[in-house]
Backbone bond lengths (Angstrom), bond angles and torsions (degrees), N, CA, C in turn:
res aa  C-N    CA-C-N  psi(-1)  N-CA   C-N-CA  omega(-1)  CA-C   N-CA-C  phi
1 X - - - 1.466 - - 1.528 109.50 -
2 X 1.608 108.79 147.80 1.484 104.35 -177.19 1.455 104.19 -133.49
3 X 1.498 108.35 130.16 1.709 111.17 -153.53 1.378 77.32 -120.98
4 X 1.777 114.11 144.83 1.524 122.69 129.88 1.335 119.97 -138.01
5 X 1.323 98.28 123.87 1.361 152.99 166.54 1.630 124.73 -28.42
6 X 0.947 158.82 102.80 1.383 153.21 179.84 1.302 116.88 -147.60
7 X 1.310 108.00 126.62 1.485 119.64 -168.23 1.799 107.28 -122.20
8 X 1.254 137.83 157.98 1.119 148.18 -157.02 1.324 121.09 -165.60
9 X 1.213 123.38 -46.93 1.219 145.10 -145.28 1.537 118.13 -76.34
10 X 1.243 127.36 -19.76 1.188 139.97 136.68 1.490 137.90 -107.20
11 X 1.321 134.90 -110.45 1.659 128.96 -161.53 1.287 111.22 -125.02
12 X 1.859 107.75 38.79 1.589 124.28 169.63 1.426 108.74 -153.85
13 X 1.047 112.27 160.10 1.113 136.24 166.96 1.425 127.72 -112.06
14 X 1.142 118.35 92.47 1.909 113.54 -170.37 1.292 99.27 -144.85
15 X 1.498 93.66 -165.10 1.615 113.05 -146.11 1.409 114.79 -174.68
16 X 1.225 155.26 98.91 1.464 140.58 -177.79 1.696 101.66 -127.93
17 X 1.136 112.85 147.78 1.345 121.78 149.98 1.481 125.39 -87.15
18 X 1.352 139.53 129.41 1.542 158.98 179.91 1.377 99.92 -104.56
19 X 1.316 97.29 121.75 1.542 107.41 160.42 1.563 108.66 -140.26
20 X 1.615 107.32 112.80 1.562 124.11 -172.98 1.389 128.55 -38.58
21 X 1.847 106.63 -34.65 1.203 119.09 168.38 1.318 126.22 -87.35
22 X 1.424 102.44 -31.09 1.545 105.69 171.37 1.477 131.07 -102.99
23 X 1.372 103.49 -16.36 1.236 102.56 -168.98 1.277 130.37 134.52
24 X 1.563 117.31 -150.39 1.435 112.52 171.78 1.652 98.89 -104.03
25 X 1.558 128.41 110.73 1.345 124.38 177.84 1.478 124.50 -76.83
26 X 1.938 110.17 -11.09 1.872 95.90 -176.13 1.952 68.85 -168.17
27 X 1.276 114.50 161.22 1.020 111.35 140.00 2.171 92.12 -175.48
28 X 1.622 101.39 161.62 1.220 121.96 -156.31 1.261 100.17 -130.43
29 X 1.373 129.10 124.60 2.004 106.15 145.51 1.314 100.86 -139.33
30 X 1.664 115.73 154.72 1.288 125.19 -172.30 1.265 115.08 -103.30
31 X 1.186 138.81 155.76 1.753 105.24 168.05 1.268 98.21 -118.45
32 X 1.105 97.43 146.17 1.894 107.10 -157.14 1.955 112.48 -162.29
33 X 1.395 122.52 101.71 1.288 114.89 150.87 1.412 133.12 -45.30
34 X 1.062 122.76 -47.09 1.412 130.78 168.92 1.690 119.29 -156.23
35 X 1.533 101.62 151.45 1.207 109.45 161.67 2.098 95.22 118.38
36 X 1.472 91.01 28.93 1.612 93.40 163.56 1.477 130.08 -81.61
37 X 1.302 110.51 14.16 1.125 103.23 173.97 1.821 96.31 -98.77
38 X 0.584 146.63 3.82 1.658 139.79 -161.27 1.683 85.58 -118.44
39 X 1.315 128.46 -55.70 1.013 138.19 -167.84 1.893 114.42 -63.15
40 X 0.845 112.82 -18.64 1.516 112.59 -144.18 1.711 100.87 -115.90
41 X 1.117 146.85 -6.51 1.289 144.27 115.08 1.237 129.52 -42.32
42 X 0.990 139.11 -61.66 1.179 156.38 -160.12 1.998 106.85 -61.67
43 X 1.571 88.41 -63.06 1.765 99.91 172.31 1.643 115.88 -61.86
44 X 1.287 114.23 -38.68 1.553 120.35 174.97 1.814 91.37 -63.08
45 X 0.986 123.91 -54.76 1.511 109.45 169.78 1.460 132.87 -18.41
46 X 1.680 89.24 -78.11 1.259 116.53 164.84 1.591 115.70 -46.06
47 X 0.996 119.08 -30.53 1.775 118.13 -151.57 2.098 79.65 -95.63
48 X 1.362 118.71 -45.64 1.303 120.86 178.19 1.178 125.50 -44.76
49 X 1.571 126.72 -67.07 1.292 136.71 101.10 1.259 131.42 61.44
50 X 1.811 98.45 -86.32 1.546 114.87 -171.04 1.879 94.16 -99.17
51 X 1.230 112.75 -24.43 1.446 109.60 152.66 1.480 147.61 -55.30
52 X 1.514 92.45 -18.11 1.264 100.87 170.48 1.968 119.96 60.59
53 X 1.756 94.07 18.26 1.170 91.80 177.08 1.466 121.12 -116.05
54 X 1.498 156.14 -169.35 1.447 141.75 127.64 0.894 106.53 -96.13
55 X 1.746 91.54 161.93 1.713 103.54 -178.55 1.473 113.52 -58.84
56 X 1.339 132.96 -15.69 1.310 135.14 -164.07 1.926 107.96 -87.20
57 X 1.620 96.41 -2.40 1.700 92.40 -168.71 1.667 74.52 -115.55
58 X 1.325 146.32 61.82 1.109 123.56 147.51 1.716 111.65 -115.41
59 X 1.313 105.54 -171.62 1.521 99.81 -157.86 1.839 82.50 -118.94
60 X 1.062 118.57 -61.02 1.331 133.80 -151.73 1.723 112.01 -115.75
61 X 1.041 139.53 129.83 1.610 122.54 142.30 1.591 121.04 -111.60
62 X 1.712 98.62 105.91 1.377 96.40 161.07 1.434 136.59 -69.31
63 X 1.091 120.47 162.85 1.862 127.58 166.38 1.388 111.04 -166.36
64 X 1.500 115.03 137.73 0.993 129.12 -172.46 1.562 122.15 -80.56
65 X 1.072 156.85 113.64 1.499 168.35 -71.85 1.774 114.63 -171.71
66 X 0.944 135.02 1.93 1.299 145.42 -173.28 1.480 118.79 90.30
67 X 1.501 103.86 -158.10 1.506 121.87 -21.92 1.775 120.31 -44.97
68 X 1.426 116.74 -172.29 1.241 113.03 173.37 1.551 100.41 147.44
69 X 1.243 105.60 -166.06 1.593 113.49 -178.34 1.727 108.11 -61.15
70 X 1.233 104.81 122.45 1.259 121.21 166.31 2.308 114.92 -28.26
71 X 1.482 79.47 -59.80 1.724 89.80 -174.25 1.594 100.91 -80.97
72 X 0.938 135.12 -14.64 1.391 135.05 -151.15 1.397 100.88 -107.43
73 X 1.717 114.38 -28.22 1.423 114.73 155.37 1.198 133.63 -61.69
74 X 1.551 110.09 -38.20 1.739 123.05 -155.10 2.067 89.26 -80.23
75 X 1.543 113.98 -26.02 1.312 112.85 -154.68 1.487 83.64 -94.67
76 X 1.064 135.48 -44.98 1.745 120.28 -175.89 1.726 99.29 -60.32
77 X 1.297 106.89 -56.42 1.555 106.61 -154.02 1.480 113.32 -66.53
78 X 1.833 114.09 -21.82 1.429 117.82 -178.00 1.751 77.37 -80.89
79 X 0.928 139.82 -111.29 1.780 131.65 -171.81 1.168 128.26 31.72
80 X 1.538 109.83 -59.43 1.371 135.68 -178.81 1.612 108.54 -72.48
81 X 1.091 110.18 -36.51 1.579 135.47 -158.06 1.683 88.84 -76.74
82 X 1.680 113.55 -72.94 0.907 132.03 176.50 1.899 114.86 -38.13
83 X 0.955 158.65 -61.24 1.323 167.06 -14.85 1.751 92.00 142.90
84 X 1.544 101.74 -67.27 1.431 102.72 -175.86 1.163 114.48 -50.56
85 X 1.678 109.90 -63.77 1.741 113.42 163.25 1.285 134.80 -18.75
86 X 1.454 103.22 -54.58 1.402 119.06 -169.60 1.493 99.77 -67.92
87 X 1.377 102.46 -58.64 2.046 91.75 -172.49 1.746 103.04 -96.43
88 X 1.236 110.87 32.10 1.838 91.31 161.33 1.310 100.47 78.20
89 X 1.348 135.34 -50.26 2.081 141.30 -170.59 1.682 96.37 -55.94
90 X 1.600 99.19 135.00 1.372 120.49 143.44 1.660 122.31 -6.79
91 X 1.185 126.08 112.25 1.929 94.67 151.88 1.852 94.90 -120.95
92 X 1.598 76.34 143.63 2.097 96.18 -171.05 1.987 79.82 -112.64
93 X 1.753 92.95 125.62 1.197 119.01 159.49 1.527 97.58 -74.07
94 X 1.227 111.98 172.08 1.827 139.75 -168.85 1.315 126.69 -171.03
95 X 1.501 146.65 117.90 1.325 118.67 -132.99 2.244 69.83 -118.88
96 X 1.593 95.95 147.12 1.330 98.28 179.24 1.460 113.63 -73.27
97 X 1.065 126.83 8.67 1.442 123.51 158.80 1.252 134.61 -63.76
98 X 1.800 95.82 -57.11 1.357 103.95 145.95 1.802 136.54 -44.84
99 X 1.013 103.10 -65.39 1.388 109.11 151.93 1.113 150.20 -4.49
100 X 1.924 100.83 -59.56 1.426 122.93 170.63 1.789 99.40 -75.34
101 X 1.550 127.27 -44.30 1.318 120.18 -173.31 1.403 102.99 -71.84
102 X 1.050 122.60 -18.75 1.733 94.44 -160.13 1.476 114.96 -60.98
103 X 1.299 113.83 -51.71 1.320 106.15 -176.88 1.511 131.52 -55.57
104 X 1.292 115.23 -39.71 1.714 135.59 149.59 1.944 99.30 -26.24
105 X 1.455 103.01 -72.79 1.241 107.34 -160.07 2.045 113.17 -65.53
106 X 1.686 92.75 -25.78 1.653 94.34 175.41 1.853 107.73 -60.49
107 X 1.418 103.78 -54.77 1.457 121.38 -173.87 1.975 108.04 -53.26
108 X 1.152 119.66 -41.27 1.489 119.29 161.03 1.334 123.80 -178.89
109 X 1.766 111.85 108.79 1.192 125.82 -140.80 1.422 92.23 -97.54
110 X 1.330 147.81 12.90 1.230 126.27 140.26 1.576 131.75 -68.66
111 X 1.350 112.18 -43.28 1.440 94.97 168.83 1.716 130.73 -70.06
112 X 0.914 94.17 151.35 1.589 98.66 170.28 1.632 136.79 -45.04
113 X 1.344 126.67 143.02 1.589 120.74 166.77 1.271 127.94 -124.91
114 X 1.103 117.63 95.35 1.611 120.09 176.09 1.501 117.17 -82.97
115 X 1.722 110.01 101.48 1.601 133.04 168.97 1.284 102.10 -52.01
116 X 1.286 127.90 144.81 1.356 134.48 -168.78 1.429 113.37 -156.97
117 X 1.480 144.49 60.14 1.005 139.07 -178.79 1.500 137.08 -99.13
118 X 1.073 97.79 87.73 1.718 128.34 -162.30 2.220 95.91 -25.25
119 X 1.092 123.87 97.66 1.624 155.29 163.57 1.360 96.55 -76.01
120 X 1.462 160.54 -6.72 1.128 156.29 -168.21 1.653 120.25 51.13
121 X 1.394 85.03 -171.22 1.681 91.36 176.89 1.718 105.98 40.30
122 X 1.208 113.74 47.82 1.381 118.60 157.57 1.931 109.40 52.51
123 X 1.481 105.32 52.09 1.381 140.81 -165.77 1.551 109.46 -149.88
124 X 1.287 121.48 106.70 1.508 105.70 150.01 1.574 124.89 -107.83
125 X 1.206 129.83 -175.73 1.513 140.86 167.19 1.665 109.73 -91.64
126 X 1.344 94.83 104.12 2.118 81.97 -175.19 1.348 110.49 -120.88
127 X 1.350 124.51 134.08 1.787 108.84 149.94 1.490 86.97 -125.19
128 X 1.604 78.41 169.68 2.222 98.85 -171.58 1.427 91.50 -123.49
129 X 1.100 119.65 132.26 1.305 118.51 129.46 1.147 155.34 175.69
130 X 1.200 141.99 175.50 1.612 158.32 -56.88 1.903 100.31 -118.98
131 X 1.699 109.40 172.39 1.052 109.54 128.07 1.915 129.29 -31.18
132 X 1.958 111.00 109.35 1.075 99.13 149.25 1.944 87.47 99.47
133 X 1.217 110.52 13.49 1.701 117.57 -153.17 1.194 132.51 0.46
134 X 2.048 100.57 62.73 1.629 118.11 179.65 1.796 97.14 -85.02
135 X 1.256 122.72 142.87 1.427 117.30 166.44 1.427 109.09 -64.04
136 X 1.550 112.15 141.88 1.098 126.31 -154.93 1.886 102.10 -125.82
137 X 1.748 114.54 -25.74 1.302 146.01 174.56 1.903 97.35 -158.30
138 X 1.641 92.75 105.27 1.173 117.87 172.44 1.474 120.20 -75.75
139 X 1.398 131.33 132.77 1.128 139.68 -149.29 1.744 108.05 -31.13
140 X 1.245 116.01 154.03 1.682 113.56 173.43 1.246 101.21 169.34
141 X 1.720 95.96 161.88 1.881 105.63 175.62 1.398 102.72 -107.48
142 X 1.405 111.29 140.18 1.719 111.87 -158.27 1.705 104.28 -144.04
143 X 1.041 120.19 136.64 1.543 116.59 167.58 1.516 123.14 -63.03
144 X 1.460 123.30 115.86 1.414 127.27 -179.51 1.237 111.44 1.57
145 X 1.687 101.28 -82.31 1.419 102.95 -171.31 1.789 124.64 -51.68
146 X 1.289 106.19 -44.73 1.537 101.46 164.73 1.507 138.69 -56.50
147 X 1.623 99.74 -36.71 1.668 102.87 163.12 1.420 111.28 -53.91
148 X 1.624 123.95 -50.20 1.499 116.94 -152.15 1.619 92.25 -85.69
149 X 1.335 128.43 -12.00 1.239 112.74 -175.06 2.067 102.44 -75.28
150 X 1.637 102.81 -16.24 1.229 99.33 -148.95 1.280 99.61 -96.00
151 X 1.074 125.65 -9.68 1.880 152.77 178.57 1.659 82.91 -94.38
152 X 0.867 164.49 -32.47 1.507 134.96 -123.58 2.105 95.03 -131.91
153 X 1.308 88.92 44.44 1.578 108.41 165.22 1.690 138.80 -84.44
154 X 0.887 73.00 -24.97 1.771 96.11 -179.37 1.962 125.24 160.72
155 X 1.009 137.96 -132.59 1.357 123.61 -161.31 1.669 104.67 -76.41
156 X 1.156 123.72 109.45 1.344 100.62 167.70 1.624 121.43 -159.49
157 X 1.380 107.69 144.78 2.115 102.60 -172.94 1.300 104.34 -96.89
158 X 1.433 102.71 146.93 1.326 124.48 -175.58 1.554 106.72 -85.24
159 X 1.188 130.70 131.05 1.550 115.95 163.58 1.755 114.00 -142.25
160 X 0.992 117.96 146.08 1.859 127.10 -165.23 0.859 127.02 128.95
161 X 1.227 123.60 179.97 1.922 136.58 168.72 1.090 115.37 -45.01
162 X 1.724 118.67 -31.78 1.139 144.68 -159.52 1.245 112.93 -102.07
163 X 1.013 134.76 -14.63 1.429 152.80 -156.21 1.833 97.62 -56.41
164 X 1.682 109.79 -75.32 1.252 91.09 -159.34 1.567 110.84 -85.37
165 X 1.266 120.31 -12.90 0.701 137.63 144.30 2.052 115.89 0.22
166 X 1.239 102.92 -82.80 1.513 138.53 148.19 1.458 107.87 -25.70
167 X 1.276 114.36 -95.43 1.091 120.70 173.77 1.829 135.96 -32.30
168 X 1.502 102.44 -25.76 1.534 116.02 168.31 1.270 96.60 -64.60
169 X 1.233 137.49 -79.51 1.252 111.79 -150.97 2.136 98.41 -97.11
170 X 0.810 120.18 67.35 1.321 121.75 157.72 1.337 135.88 -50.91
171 X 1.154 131.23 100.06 1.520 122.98 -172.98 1.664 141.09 -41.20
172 X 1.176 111.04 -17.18 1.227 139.98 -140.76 1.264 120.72 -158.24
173 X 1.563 119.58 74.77 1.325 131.97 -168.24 1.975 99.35 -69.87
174 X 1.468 111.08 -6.74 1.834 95.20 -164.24 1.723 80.43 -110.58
175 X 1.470 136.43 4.85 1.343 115.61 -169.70 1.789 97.84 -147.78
176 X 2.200 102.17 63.24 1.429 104.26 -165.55 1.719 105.90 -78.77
177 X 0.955 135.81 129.57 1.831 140.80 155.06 1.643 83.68 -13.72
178 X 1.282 87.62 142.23 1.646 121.97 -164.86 1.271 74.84 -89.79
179 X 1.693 151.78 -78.10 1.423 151.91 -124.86 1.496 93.61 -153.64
180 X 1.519 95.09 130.84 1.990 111.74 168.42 1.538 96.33 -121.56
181 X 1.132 117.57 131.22 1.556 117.01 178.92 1.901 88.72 -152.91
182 X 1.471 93.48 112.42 1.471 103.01 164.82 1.543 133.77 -120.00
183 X 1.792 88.02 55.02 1.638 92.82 179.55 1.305 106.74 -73.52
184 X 1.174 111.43 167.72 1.740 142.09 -136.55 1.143 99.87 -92.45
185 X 1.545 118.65 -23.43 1.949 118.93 -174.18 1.023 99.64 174.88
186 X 1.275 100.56 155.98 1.704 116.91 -166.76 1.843 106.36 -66.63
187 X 1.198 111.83 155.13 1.164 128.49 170.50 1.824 104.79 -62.84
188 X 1.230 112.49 120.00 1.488 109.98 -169.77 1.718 116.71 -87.05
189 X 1.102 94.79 -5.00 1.508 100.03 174.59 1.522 114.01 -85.89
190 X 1.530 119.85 -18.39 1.320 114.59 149.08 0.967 127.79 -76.07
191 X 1.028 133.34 31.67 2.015 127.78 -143.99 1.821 62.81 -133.21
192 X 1.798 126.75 -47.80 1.232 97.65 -152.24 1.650 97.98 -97.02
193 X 1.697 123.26 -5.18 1.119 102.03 -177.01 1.755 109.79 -94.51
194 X 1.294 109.45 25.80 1.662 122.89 166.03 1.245 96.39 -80.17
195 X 1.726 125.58 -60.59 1.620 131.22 -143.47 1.494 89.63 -71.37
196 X 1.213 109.93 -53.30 1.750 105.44 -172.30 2.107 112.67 -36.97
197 X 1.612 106.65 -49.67 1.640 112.45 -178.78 1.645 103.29 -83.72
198 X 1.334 116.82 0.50 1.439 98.38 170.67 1.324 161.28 -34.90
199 X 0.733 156.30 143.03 1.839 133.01 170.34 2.011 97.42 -95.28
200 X 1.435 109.49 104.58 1.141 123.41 -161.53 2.003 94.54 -61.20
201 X 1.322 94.70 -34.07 1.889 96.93 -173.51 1.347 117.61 -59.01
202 X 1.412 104.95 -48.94 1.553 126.63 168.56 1.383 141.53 -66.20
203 X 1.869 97.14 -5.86 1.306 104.58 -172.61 1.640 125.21 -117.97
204 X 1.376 104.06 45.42 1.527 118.82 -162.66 1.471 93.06 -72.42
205 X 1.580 97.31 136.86 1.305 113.69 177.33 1.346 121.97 -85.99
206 X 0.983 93.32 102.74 1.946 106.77 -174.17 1.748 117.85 -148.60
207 X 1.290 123.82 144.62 1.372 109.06 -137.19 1.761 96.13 -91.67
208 X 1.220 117.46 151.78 1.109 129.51 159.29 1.697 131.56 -94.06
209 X 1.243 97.55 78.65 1.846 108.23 166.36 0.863 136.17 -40.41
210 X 1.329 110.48 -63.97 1.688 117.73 169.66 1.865 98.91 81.33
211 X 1.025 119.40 -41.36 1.648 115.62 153.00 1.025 116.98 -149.05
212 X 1.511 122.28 173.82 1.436 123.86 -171.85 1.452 92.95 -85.09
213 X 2.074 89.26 173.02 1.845 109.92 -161.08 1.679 90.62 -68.75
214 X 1.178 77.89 -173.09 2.093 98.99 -175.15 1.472 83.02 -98.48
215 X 1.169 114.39 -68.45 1.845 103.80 -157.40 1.619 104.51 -55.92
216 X 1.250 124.97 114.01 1.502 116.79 142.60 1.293 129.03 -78.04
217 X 1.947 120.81 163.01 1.302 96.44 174.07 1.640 121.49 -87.89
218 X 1.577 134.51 155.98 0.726 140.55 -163.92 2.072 114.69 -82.94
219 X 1.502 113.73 104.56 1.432 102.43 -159.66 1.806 100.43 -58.71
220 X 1.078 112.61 -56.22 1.822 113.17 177.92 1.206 133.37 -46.84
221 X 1.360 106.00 -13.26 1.747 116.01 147.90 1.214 121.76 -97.47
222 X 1.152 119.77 4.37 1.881 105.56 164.59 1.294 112.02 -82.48
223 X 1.309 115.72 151.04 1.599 133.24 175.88 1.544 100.22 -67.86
224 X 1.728 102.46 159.85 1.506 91.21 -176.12 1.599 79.03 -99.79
225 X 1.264 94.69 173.23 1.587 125.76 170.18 1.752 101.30 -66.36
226 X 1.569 100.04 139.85 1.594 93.64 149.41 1.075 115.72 -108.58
């Protein structure tokens, strides 16, 4: 199977190609607050490219689904959306939570993973989980202090935007997270070795919010109707 991969949704911009037999054939990430929509063609190019493949020999297109930046979703997931159309292939949504654990959970799936993706205003986006990487705290937006109280059960690493975040106010100075790692976005080459074990039925790419945007629209600036 031949997966490519594209992620957006937080403070990169990437792209890799997966190939089951061979490996990882190209992969790219940018690190970037904004301005993935200009960015994010161009590197899937490139990442195609240095793959040496066309879009017409792929099997799958993944993209990652939230939470995360509002715009940074709509531009990966229309991408993915876009791409699939064009060549007929699957696209398997992936929520970057998952994402951020998998690799944690490949490396040793007994301890615990608490997702942590810093939502602001003293709020993150968290799921935990478990022995065996069953969710343990199913996706949600949670106040600092309540996430780390809700992680702060027994052995477990922190990883995300959110990470140290978390870790400041920790409950439990005798029972500290084994590992805080608050890189900026998931490693995108897991993003594609998720799509490959997917359940293709179950994995419609559509974004995960977890709450509505900040900007509303403003009623006293709309035009009236004639």
């Amino acid at each position: 199977m031949r997966v490519l991969a594209i992620d957006t949704a937080l403070e990169a911009c990437a792209a890799a190609v997966l190939d089951t037999e061979r490996g990882t054939l190209a992969s790219e990430s940018l690190p970037m607050l904004r301005g993935h929509a200009e960015a994010l063609m161009p590197l899937i190019g490139r990442v195609m490219k240095q793959a040496e493949t066309a879009f017409s020999a792929l099997d799958r297109i993944a993209v990652t689904t939230g939470p995360g930046s509002f715009t940074g979703l709509r531009v990966g997931i229309s991408a993915a959306r876009g791409i699939a159309l064009a060549t007929a292939k699957p696209a398997i949504g992936l929520t970057t939570l998952a994402a951020y654990a998998a690799p944690y959970i490949a490396h040793d799936n007994k301890t615990a993973v608490a997702v942590a993706i810093d939502a602001r205003h003293q709020h993150v986006y968290l799921q935990i989980f478990g022995p065996g990487g069953r969710t343990l705290v199913a996706p949600r937006i949670a106040a600092v202090a309540d996430a780390a109280r809700a992680a702060a059960t027994g052995a477990v690493r922190i990883v995300g935007t959110g990470a140290t975040v978390l870790a400041a106010v920790w409950p439990s100075r005798e029972l500290m997270p084994t590992l805080v790692d608050d890189r900026r976005a998931p490693d995108i080459v897991w993003v594609a070795r998720l799509a490959v074990a997917a359940d293709e039925s179950a994995s419609e790419p559509k974004p995960l919010y977890l709450r509505a945007p900040d900007a509303q629209p403003q009623d006293a600036a709309r035009l009236p109707r004639r």
